[in-house]
N, C-alpha and C positions, 0 to 999 in steps of 0.2 A: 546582401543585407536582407534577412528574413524580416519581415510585421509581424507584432504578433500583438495580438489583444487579450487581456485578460476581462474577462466577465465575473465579477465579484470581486473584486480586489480591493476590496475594506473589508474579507474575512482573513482568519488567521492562514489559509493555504493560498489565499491569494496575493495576501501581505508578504510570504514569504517569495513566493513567485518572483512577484516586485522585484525585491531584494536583491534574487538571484541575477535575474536578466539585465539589473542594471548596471551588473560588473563587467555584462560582457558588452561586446564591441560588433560583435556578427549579427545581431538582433537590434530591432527596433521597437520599443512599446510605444503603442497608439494608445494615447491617454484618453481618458474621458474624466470629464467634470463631475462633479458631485451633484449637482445638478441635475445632472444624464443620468447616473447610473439607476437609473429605474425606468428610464425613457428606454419606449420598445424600440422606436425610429433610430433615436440614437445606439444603439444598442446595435441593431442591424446594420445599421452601415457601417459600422466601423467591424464586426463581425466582416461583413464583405469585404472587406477591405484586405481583410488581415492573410497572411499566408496559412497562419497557424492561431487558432482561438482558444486559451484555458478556460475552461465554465468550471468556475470555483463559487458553485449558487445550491440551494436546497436543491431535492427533487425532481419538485414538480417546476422550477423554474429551469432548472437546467435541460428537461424536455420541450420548456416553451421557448429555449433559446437555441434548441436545434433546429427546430422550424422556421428561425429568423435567417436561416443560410439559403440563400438564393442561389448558389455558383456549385458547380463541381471541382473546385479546385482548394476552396478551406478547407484545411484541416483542422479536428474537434478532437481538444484532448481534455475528456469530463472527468473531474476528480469529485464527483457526487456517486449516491448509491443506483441514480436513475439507470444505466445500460452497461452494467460488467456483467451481466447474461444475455443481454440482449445479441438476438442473432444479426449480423452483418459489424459488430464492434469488436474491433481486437481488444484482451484482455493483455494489460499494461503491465506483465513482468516479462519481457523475454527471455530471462535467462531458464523458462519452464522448458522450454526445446526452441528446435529450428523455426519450427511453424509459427509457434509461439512470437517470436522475432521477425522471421517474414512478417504476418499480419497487421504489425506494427508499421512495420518500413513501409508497404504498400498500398494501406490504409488510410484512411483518412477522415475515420471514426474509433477514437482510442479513448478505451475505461481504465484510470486509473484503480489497481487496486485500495481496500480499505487497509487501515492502518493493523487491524486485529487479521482480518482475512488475509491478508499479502503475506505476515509470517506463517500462518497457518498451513497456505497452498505453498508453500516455498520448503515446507516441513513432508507435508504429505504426498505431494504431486511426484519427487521421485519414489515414493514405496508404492504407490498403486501404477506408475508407470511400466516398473521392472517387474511388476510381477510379486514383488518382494513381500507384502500385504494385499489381503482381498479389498474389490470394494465397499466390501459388506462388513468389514470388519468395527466394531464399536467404539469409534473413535471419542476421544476426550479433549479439552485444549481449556488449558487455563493460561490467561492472558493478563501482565502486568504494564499498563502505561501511564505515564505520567498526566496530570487534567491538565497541556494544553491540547493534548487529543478531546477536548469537551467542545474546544471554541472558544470563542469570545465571553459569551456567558458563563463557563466554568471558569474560565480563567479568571473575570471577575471576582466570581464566588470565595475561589480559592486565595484571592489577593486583596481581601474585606480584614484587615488586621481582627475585627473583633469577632471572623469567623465562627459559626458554633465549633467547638471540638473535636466535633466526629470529622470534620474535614484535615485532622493531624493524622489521623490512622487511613491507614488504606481498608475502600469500602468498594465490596461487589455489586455488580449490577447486570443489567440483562435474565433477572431473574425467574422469570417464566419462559423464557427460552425461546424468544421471540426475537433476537439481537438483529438490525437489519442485515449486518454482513452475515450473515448462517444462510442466506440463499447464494451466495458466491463461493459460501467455505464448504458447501456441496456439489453446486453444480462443477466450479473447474478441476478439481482434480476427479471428479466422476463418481462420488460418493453412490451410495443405494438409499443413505438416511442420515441427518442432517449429525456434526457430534455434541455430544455435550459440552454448551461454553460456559466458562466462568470467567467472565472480564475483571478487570479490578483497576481501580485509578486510585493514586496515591499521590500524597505532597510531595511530588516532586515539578518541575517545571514539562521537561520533553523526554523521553527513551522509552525502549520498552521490551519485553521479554514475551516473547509467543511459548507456551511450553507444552509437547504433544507428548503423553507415553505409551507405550508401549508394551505388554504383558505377550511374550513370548509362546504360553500357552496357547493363546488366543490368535497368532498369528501365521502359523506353521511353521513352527520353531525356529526363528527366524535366533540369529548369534548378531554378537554386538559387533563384533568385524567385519559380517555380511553385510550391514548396515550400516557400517560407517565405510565400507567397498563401494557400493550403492552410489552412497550423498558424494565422494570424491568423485566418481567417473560422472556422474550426473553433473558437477556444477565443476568440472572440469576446465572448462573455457571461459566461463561466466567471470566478467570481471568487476562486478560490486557484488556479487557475494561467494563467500567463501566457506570453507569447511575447514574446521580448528580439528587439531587431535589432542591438545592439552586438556588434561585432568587441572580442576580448580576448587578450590573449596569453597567458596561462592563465586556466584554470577550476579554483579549488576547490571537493573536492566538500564542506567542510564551511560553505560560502559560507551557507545555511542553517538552518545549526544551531539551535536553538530557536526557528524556526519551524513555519509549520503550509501554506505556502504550497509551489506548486511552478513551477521556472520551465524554458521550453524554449529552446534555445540552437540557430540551425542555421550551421553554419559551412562554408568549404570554396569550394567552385566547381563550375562543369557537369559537371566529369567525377566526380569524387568530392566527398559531401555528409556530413559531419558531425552528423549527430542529438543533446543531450546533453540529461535531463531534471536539473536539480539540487534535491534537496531534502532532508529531514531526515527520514531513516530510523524515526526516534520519532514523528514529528511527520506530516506528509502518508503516512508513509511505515508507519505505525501507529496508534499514539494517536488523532492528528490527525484522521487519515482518519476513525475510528472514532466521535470525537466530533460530526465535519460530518455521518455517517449519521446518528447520535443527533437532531440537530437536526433535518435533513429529514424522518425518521420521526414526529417528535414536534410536527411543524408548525411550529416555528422559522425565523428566519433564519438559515441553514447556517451562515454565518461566525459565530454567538452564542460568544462565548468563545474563539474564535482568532485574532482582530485586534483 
C-alpha cells in the first residue's frame, strides 16, 4: 500500500486525482483538513510522509512545495507549469521513447505535461525524432479544448446561466504568443523557434483537439504514408495512445471525453498533411497523465486504474 498525498486538492486536477485514487485499493490518500491546506508545516509533513506527492498548485507554489521535501525517497509528480524543462525532472509522457519512460520509472521528480503541449509534443516529437521534419522547420498548432481546461474560475464563468454571449462561441486566446506551454512545446521535441499557437476554448465541458500541419514543400517532400509509417512504428508499443488510419468527415474534439487514452489522426495528402492528437484534457491531458506517472514511478502497470 503506496501514500500518497495530494497538494492542492480543491483544484479541478486535484479534484480529479481524488476521485481517481479513491477507487483504487493499492493506494492510500493522506488527507489534510481545510484548515491545513495553506499550512506550510502541515503541508510538509504529510508531504514526508507520503511515498508519492501530486502538487496540483500555481507556480510559484508548486516550487515552494518542492522545497518542503526533506527525504530522498518522495516522489514529486508536479502537474503545474513550474519544472517540465527543468534539468533533473522527467518529462511525464513516456510513450515519447525508452529514455522518456526509464526517467519516469527511476525518478523521483516528474513534470506532468500541459494539456495543449502534451498533444502538440505527442504530434511532433516523432517527425523531428526520425529525421522525418527538420528542427527548424515552421511549425503551427492550433488547439481546440473545452473551459474546464480554464479551472475553477472558467468553469464558473462558463456556468453563470446569464453568461455574456460570447462565451456560446468558441473564443481564441494566447494572442500575443506568449501561451505559458510554448516553452515546453519547444524545448522537448527540440524545436530551433517556438510554433505558432492558436488555443481556443469552447462550450463544451472537457475534450480536446491538438491539430499540427504540415505543407510538404516545406518539409522535404515528406508523402502522407511516410508519415503515418513514422507515427505507427513510433507509438508501436505505447499503450494509451494510439495511431488511427480511418478517414472521417469530422473530428470531435470531445470524442474522448472521460477517457484516459490519446489518439493520432493524420489526414490530407502529399502536398498538405493533417496532424490531429484527440483526447481528454482531464484525462491524458491531466489527471490521467498524472496517474500513468504514479504508476510507472511506483512499479505498476501504467494502465492500473485507467482502462
Amino acid at each position: 500500500m503506496h501514500n500518497i498525498f495530494i497538494d492542492g486538492s480543491a483544484g479541478t486536477t486535484g479534484l480529479e486525482l481524488a476521485n481517481r485514487l479513491k477507487l483504487r485499493d493499492d493506494v492510500r490518500i493522506l488527507e489534510i483538513s481545510d484548515a491545513d491546506r495553506k499550512n506550510a508545516e502541515a503541508r510538509k509533513r504529510l508531504i514526508n510522509q507520503s511515498d508519492l506527492t501530486f502538487l496540483c498548485l500555481p507556480d510559484d507554489a508548486a516550487r515552494e512545495a518542492v522545497a518542503l521535501v526533506d527525504n530522498e525517497r518522495t516522489k514529486i509528480i508536479d502537474a503545474s507549469t513550474a519544472h517540465r524543462t527543468v534539468e533533473g525532472w522527467a518529462y511525464g509522457l513516456p510513450e515519447l521513447s525508452d529514455a522518456h519512460f526509464e526517467a519516469i520509472r527511476r525518478g523521483n521528480r516528474i513534470a506532468v505535461p500541459g494539456c495543449h503541449a502534451g498533444g502538440f509534443v505527442a504530434l511532433v516529437y516523432p517527425l523531428i525524432k526520425s529525421g522525418l521534419v527538420s528542427a527548424d522547420y515552421p511549425f503551427t498548432c492550433f488547439s481546440l479544448t473545452g473551459y474546464s481546461g480554464g479551472g475553477k474560475a472558467m468553469i464558473a464563468q462558463y456556468g453563470q446561466a446569464e453568461a455574456d454571449s460570447e462565451y456560446s462561441a468558441p473564443r481564441q486566446y494566447g494572442l500575443a504568443q506568449n501561451h505559458k506551454h510554448l516553452k515546453e512545446m519547444t524545448a522537448v521535441p527540440g524545436l530551433t523557434r517556438p510554433p505558432v499557437f492558436c488555443p481556443v476554448v469552447s462550450n463544451y465541458y472537457r475534450g480536446m483537439e491538438v491539430t499540427v500541419p504540415l505543407v510538404s514543400a516545406f518539409a522535404g517532400g515528406i508523402t502522407l504514408a511516410g508519415v503515418r509509417e513514422v507515427f505507427k512504428e513510433h507509438y508501436r508499443r505505447a499503450k494509451l495512445i494510439s495511431v488511427k488510419n480511418e478517414d472521417t468527415a469530422f473530428l470531435a474534439a470531445n470524442k474522448l471525453k472521460n477517457k484516459n487514452n490519446l489518439e493520432i489522426y493524420i489526414f490530407g495528402n502529399d502536398d498538405r498533411i493533417i496532424l490531429t492528437a484527440v483526447f481528454d484534457n482531464l484525462g491524458k491531458g491531466a489527471s490521467g497523465a498524472a496517474v500513468q506517472c504514479m504508476n510507472i514511478a511506483l512499479g505498476m502497470d501504467e494502465t492500473t486504474g485507467l482502462i
